[in-house]
C-alpha positions as CSV (number, residue, x, y, z in Angstrom):
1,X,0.0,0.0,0.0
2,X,1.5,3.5,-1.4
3,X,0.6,6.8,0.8
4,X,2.0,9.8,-0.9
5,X,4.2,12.5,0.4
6,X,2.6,15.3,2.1
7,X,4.4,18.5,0.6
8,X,4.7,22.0,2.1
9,X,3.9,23.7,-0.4
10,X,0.4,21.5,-0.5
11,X,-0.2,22.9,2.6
12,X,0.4,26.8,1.9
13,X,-1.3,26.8,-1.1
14,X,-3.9,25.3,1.1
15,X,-4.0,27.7,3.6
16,X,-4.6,30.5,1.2
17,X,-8.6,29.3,0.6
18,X,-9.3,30.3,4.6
19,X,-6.9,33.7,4.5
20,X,-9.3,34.6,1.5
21,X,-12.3,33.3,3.4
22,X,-10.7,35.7,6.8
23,X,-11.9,38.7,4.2
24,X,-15.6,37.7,4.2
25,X,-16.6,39.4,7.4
26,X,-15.0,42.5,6.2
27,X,-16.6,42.5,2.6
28,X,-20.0,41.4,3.8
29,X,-20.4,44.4,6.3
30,X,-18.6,46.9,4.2
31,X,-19.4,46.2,0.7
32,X,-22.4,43.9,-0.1
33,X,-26.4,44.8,0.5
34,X,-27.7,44.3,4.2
35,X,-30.4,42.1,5.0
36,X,-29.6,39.4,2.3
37,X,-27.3,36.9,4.2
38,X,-29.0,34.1,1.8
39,X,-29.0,35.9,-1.3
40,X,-25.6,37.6,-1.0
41,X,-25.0,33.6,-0.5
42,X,-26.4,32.5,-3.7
43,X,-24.9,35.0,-6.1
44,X,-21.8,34.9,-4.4
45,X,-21.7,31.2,-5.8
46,X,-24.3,30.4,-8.5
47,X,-23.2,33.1,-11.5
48,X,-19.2,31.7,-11.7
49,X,-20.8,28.3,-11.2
50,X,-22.7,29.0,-13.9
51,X,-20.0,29.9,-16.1
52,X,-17.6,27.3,-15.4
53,X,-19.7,24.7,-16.1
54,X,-20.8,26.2,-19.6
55,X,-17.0,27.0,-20.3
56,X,-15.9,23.4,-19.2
57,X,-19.0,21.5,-20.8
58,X,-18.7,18.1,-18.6
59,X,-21.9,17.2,-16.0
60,X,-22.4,14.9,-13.5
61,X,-22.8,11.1,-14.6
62,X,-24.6,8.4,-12.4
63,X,-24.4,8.0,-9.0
64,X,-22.4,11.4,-9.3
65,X,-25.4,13.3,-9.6
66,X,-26.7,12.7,-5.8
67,X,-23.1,13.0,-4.2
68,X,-22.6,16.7,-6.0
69,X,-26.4,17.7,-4.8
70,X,-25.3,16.7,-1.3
71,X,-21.6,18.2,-1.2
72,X,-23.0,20.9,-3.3
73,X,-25.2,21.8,-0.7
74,X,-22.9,20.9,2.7
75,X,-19.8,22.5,0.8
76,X,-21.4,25.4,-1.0
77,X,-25.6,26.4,-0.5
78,X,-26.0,25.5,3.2
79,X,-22.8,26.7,4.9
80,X,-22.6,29.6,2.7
81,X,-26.5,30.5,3.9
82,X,-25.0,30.0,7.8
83,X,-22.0,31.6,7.2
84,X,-23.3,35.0,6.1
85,X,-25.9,35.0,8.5
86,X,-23.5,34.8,11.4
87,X,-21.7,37.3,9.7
88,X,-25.1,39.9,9.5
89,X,-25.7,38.8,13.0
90,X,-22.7,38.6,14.5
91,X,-19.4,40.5,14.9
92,X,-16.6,38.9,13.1
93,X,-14.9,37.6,16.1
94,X,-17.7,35.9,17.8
95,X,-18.9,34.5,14.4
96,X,-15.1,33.0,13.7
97,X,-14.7,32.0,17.4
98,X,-18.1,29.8,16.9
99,X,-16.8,28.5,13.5
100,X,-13.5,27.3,14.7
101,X,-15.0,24.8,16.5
102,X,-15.0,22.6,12.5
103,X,-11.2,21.4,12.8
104,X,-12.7,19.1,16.0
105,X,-15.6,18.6,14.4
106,X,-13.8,17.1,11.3
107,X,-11.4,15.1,13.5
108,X,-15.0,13.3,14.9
109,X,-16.3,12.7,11.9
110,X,-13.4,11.6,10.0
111,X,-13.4,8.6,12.7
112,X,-16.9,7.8,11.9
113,X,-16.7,8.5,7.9
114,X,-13.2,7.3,7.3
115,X,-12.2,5.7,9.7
116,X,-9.3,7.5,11.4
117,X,-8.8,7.2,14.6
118,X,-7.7,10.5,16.3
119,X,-4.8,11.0,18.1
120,X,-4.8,12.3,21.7
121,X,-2.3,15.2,20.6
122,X,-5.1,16.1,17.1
123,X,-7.5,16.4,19.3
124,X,-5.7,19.1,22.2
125,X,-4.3,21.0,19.1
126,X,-7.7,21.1,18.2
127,X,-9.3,22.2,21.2
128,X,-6.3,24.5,21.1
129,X,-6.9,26.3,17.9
130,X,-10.5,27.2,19.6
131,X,-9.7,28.7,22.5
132,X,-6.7,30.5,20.4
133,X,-9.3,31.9,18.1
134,X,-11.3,32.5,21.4
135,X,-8.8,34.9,22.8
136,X,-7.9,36.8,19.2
137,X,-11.4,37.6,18.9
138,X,-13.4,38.0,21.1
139,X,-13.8,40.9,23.5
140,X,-15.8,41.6,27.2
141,X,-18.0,43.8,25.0
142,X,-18.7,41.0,22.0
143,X,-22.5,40.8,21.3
144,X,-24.0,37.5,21.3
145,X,-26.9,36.5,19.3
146,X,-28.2,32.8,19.9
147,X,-29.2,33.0,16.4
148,X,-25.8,33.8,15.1
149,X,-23.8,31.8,17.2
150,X,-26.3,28.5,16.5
151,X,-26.0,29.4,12.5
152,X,-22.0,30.0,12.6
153,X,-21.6,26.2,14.4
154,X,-23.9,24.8,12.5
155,X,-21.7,26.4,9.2
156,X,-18.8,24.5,10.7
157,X,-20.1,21.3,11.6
158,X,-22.1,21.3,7.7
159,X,-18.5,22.4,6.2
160,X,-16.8,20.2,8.2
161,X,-19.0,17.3,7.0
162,X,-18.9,17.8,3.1
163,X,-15.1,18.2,3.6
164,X,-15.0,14.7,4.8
165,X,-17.1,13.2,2.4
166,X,-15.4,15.1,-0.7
167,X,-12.5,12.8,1.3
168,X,-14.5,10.0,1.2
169,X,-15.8,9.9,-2.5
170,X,-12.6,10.6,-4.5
171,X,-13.7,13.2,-7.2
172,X,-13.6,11.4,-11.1
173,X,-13.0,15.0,-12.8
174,X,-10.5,17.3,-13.0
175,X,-10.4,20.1,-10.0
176,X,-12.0,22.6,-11.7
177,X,-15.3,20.4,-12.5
178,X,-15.1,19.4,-9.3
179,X,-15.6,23.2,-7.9
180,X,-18.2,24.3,-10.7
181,X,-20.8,21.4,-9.7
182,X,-20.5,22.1,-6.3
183,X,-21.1,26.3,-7.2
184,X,-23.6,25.5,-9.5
185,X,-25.8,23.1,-7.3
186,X,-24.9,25.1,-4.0
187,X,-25.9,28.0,-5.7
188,X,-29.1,26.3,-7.4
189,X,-30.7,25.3,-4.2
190,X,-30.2,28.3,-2.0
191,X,-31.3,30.9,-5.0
192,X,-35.2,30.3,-4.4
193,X,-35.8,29.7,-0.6
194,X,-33.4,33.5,-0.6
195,X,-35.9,35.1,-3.2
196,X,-38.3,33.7,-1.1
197,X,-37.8,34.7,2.6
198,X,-35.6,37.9,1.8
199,X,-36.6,39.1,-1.6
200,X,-34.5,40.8,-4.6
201,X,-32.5,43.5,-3.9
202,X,-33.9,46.8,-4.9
203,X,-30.5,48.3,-6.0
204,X,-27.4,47.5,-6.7
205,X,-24.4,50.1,-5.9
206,X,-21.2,50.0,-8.0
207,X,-19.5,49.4,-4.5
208,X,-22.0,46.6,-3.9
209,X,-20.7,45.1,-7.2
210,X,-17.6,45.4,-6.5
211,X,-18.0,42.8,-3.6
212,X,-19.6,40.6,-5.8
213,X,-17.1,40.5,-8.0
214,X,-14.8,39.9,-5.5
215,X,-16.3,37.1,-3.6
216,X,-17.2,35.5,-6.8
217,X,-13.7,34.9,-8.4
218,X,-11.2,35.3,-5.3
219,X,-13.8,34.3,-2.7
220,X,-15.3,31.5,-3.9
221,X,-13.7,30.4,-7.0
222,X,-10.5,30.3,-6.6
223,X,-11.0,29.4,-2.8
224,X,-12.9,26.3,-3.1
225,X,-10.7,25.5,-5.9
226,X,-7.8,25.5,-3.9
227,X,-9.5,24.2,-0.9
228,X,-10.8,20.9,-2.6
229,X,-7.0,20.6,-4.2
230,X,-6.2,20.7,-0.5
231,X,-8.9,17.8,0.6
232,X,-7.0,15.6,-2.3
233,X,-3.7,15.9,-1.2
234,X,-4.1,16.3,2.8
235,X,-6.0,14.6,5.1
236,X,-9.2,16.0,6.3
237,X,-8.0,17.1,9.6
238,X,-5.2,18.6,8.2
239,X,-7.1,20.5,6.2
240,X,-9.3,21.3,8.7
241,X,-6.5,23.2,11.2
242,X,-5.8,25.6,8.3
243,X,-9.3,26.6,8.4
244,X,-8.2,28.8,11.5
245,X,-6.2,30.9,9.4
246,X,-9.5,32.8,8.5
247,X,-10.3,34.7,11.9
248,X,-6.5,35.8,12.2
249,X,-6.4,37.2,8.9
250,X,-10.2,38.6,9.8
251,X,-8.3,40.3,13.0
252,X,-4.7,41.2,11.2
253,X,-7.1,43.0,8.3
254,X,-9.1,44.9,11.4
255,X,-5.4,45.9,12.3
256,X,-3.5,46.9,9.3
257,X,-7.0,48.7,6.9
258,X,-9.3,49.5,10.0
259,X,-6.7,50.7,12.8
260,X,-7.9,48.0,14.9
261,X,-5.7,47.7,18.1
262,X,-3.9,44.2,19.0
263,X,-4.1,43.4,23.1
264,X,-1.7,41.3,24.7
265,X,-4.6,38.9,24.8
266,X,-4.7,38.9,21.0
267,X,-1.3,38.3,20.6
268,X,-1.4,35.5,22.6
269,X,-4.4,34.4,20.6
270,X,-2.7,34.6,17.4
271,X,0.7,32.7,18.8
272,X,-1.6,29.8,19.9
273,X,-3.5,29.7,16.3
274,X,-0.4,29.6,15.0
275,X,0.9,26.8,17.0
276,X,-2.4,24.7,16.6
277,X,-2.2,25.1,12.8
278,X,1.6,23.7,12.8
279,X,1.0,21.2,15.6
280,X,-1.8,20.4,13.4
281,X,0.2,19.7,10.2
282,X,3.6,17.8,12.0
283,X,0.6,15.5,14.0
284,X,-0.5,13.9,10.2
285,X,3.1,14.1,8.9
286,X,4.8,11.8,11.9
287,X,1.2,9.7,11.7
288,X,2.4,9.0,8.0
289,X,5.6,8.8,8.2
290,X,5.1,6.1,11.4
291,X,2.6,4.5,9.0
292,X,5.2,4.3,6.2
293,X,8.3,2.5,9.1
294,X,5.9,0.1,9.9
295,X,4.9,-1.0,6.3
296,X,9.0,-1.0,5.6
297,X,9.1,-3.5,8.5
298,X,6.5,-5.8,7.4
299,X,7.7,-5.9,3.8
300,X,11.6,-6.3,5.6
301,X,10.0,-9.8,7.8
């Protein structure tokens, strides 16, 4: 049995889906329409869904249809729907503090779903990279909404889920294909239950279309495009520690365009994120390369 090399530069090219994903709170509050969370969602994903799948011409075959309706809608329609209603409901640092609770969440179900067993040291790095998000973020003055908070975990543990499962059912198209289904459908199912409960939007600002664009090619495109590239070449749980890249690049933008201020509390926050993201990376690395010794014995005896 053959397990490839995990590669560095897998993993950074990785971690770039969540730092684009850390600019959604930002872009949502600042540049889109207010009170669409679900159909900011939809056209976020649906139009460059759309057009990839024209430009590439290849659909679903068989059994593939079901799987892309359901990862479509974990992946794309359902957690983007959670996400950006956390984010209208929620300051960015409570929303991402709720939503980094998805790296344990994966580690759980990537026991059930593929059968990996979690390490004692996965699973501290993980409760780690919470309580580092905890302290970057959140402040004695952070307004909690039950609504938001229940919507932003249940965007992790739906994301969390489809990451897995993309894991589980190995993808029999090209990357690209792979992300334009999931757009498309995503977008397809969440269009008419947001035109239904929120309504069109009466107008449409050159600023507002500005963050469309934005979150259509950077934000979605070529993030889930790297992000499923990620799920093919890591394992799920490694995958899933880089998702807490996205609330420190939500607080370092808060910093650097919004002269935000950085406690000693965040600092520490940030040093801990840090750690739990490499902690998280070396913990499947040794777990391979341990796998890999003992597989050398065997075929050695």
């Amino acid at each position: 049995m053959k397990t490839a090399t995990v590669r560095w530069s897998d993993i950074l090219l990785t971690a770039i889906a969540p730092m684009i994903w850390g600019t959604t709170y930002v872009v949502a509050t600042e540049l889109l329409p207010p009170n669409h969370p679900l159909l900011v969602a939809a056209l976020r994903s649906l139009p460059i869904g759309i057009l990839l799948t024209a430009w590439l011409r290849e659909l679903p075959k068989g059994v593939w249809w079901w799987r892309i309706l359901l990862l479509g809608s974990l992946n794309i329609g359902i957690f983007q729907a959670l996400l950006f209603v956390a984010a209208y409901r929620l300051p960015g640092g409570v929303a991402a503090t709720a939503g980094s609770i998805q790296p344990l969440l994966v580690v759980f179900f990537s026991w059930i779903i593929l059968n990996e067993k979690p390490s004692k040291l996965s699973i501290v790095v993980a409760i780690a990279g919470f309580v580092g998000v905890g302290l970057l973020v959140l402040s004695p003055s952070a307004r909690l909404d039950g609504v938001g908070i229940a919507a932003a975990i249940a965007g992790a543990a739906t994301m969390g889920l489809g990451t897995v499962l993309v894991k589980r059912w190995k993808s029999p198209v090209s990357l690209l294909v792979f992300t334009a289904w999931q757009l498309t459908v995503g977008g397809l199912v969440l269009l008419p239950i947001a035109l239904v409960i929120e309504g069109p939007i009466d107008r449409l600002s050159p600023t507002n279309l500005l963050g469309f664009i934005y979150l259509g090619l950077i934000g979605t495109g070529l993030a889930y495009a790297l992000w499923f590239r990620g799920i093919d070449k890591l394992k799920a749980s490694s995958v899933s520690y880089l998702g807490l890249m996205s609330p420190l690049v939500a607080t370092l933008m808060g910093f650097f365009l919004l002269n935000q201020t950085l406690t000693p509390m965040q600092l520490m926050g940030i040093a801990i994120v840090l750690f739990s993201v490499l902690i998280g990376q070396k913990t499947d690395r040794l777990r391979q390369r341990s796998f890999l010794n003992f597989t050398t014995r065997i075929k050695k005896s």
